[in-house]
N, C-alpha and C positions, 0 to 999 in steps of 0.2 A: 236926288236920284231921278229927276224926272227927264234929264238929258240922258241919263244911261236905258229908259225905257224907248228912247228912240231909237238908238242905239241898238237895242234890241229887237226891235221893228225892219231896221237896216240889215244886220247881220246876226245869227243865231249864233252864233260864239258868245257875243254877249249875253245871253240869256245863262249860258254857262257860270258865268263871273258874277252876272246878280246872284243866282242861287251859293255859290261860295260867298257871296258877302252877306247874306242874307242867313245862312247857315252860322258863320263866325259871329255877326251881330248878335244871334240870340245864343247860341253854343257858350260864347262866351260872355253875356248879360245872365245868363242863368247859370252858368259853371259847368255845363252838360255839354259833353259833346253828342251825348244819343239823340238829344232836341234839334242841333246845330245841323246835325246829317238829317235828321226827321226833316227840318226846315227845307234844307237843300236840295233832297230828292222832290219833297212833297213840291217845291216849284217846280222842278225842271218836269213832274210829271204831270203837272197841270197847264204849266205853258207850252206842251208838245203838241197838243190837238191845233191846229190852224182855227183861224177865227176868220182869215182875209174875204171868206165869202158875205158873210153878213152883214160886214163892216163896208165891204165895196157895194152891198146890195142896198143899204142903209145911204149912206152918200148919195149912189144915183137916184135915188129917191125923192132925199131931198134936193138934190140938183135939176129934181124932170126930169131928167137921162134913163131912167130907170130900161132897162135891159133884161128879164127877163135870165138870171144865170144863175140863177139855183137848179144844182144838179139833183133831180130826183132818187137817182138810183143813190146817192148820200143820206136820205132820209132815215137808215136805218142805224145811224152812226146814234142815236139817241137822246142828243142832246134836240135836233132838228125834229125830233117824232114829239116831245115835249112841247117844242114853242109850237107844234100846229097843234096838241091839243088846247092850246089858249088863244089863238090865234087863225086867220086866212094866211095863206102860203103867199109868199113874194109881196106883203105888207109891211106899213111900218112897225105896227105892234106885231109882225112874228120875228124882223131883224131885233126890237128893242131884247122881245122877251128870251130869243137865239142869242143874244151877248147877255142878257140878264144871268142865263142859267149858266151860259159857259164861262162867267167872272166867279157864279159859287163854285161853279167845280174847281178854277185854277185855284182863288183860295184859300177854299174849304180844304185844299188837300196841303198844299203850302203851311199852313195857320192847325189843324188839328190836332197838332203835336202837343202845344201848347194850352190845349186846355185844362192839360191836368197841372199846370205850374202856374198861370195868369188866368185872375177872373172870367169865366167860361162865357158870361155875358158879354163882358169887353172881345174876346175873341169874338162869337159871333155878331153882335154888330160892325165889326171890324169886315169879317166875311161879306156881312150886307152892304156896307158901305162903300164898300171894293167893287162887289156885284151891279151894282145900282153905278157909279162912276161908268162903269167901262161903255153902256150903252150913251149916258149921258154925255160923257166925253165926245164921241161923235157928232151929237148934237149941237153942242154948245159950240164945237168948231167952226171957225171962219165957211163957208160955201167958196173956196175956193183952188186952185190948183195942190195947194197945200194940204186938202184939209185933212189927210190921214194922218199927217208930221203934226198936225195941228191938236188932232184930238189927241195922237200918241205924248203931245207934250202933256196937254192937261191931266190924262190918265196917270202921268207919271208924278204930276203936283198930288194926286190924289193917294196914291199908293205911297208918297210921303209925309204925308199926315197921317193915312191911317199905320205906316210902317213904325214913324216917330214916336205915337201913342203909346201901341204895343211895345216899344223898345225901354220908354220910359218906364212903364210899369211893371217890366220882366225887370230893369234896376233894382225899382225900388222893392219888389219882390223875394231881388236876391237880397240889399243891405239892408232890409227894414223887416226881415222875415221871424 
């Protein structure tokens, strides 16, 4: 899946289509279609908020380029009023902790459905481990023309392990129940 998170990155249709696959993977690994739609909406309403400002803010950062293009009159969107209570504005710990918070909300909203049918633990670490990827994934990217295709790869090796986990144990959940 990690080439289809690019993909998604490219063109918002595909976000569409993960959420239909991601909705059938568990719909039909648990036998529910109410989880399956729970799964589907719960991404597409978590992957709707734009992330592109922290993620380009975070980059020029780490490139020296840093530019100054955090819009203030955005600060009230909530997620952004959060990372400055942790944080100095137009930083690398307020971009980390602005993708920190906005990885638990896509999700935390995505993944809640699932607590009542898979180990609530494994869900949310699954949450945290999602959450924690999405800033690290920028990081870890190459420093160069690429690096937003770069972290969107890694991001998406990540949401493949933790997607695979969850998928495995909604199996074994259903045939070992």
């Amino acid at each position: 899946m990690y080439w289809l998170n690019r993909l998604r990155g490219e063109k918002s249709i595909y976000a569409k289509y993960i959420a239909i696959g991601l909705g059938l993977l568990f719909g039909l690994s648990l036998q529910s279609y109410y989880i399956g739609i729970a799964v589907a909406i719960g991404y597409l309403g978590g992957e709707a908020m734009a992330w592109g400002e922290p993620i380009g803010g975070l980059i020029q950062r780490i490139a020296d380029t840093f530019l100054s293009t955090t819009r203030r009159d955005g600060l009230k969107n909530g997620i952004q009023w959060i990372a400055l209570k942790f944080s100095k504005i137009d930083t690398d710990d307020y971009f980390v902790t602005w993708l920190f918070i906005r990885g638990l909300y896509w999700w935390g909203l995505t993944f809640v459905s699932l607590y009542w049918v898979i180990d609530p633990l494994l869900v949310t670490m699954s949450i945290l481990f999602l959450a924690s990827w999405f800033p690290l994934s920028v990081l870890m990217a190459e420093s160069d023309d690429q690096q937003w295709q770069n972290a969107e790869h890694i991001y998406g090796g990540a949401q493949d392990v933790a997607i695979g986990i969850l998928f495995i144990t909604a199996l074994l959940e259903t045939f070992y129940a």
